[in-house]
Structures are given as structure tokens and as C-alpha cells.
C-alpha positions in Angstrom: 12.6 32.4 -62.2 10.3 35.7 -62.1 9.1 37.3 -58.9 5.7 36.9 -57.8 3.5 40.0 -57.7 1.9 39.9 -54.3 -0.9 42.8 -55.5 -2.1 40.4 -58.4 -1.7 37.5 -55.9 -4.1 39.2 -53.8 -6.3 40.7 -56.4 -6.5 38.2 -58.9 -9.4 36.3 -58.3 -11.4 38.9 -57.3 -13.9 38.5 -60.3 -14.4 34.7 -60.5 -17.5 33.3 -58.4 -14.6 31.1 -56.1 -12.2 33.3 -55.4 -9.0 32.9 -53.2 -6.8 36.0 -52.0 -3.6 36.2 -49.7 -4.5 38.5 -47.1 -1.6 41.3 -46.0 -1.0 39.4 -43.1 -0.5 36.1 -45.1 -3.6 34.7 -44.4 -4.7 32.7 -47.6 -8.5 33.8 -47.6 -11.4 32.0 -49.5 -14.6 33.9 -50.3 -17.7 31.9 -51.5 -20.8 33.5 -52.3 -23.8 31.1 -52.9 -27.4 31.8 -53.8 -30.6 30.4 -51.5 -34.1 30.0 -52.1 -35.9 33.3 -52.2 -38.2 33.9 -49.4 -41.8 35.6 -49.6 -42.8 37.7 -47.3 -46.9 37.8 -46.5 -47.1 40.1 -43.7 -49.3 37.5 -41.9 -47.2 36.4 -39.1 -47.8 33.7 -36.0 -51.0 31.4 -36.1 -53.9 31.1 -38.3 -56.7 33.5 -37.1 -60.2 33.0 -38.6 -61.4 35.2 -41.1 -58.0 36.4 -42.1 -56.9 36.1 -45.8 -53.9 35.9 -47.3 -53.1 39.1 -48.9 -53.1 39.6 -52.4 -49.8 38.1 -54.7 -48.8 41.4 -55.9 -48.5 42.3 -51.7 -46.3 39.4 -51.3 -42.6 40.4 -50.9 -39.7 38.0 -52.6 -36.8 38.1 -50.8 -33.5 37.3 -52.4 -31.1 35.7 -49.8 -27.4 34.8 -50.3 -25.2 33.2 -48.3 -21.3 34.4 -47.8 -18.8 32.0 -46.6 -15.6 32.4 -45.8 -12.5 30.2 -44.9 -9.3 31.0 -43.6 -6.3 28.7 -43.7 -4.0 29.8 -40.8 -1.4 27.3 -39.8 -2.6 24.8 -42.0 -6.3 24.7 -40.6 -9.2 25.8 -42.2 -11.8 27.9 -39.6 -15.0 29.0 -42.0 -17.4 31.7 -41.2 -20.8 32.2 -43.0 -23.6 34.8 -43.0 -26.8 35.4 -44.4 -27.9 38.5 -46.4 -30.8 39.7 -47.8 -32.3 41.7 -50.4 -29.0 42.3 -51.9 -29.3 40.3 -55.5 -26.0 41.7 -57.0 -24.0 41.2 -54.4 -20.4 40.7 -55.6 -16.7 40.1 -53.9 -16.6 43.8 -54.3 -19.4 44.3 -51.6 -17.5 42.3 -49.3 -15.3 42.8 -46.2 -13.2 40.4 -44.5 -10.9 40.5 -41.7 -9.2 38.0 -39.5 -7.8 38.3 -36.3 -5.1 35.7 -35.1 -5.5 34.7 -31.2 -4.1 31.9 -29.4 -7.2 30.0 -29.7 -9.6 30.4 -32.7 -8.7 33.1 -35.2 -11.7 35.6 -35.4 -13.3 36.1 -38.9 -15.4 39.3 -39.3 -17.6 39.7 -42.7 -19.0 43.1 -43.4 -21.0 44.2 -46.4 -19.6 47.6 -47.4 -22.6 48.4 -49.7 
């Protein structure tokens, strides 16, 4: 029987699109990073005004959206977390910050983009 490496246990995936990690704290940690439909951005905003136009398509902005989710198994539960980002179209698990803070409760999951 060979020991387990706990740096390539929490390492390993960190280049596959579905990756799971132990956290230090022994927190198994799931990071999923899915792509949304773009949005475009006009610069007309609120209601239709007469005699306004909408602007040229080479003024319209596309805006690249992605959604981060992440689930946290603590105690046997899963408790997910998700955010939105924007104009960030290589974001990879590298970009990405997690932490997770046990209370008696709910644990709290904090995402942060480090980019």
C-alpha cells in the first residue's frame, strides 16, 4: 500500500474543466467554471425615446460572461456558491480563489478572482 501525496491530491485536477481539490482544512472542494451567453452592450439604456437610433454594430460591446460555481462537501453535505464574471474570456482555475469558513450553521464560501 503506497502513501497518498496530499500536494498532488490537492493539485491534481487543477487543469481539467471539472476539477475537485482537498482543501488544507479537509474540505473536498469542487470548482466548475461554465460559459453563458455573451451579452451586448448598446449604450441605449431605459425606454424607447423617439428619434433615437440604435448605435452603429461596430459601437456595440460583446460581453463575455462566465459563471463560477463552487461546492463544498463538509460533513457529508454539499453547500454551492456561484458568481458571475465578466469580460474575463480566459478565465481559468488559476484565476480563481476559494475559501471556506466552517460555522455552526452554514459554512461560508468566498470566491475571488485573483486576476
Amino acid at each position: 500500500m503506497s502513501l497518498i501525496d496530499t500536494y498532488q491530491l490537492a493539485t491534481g485536477g487543477q487543469n481539467l474543466r471539472d476539477t475537485y481539490t482537498l482543501a488544507s482544512n479537509g474540505i473536498l472542494i469542487r470548482v466548475d467554471i461554465d460559459d453563458l451567453p455573451p451579452v451586448y452592450d448598446t449604450g441605449i439604456g431605459g425606454g424607447i425615446i423617439p428619434g433615437q437610433e440604435c448605435p452603429p454594430k461596430e459601437d456595440i460591446k460583446k460581453i463575455t460572461r462566465k459563471k463560477i460555481t463552487v461546492t463544498a462537501i463538509v460533513g457529508g453535505i454539499e453547500y454551492k456558491e456561484s458568481i458571475i464574471v465578466e469580460d474575463m474570456p480566459n478565465l481559468s482555475i488559476k484565476d480563481i480563489d476559494v475559501n471556506v469558513v466552517e460555522t455552526d450553521v452554514k459554512p461560508k464560501i468566498t470566491i475571488s478572482i485573483t486576476k
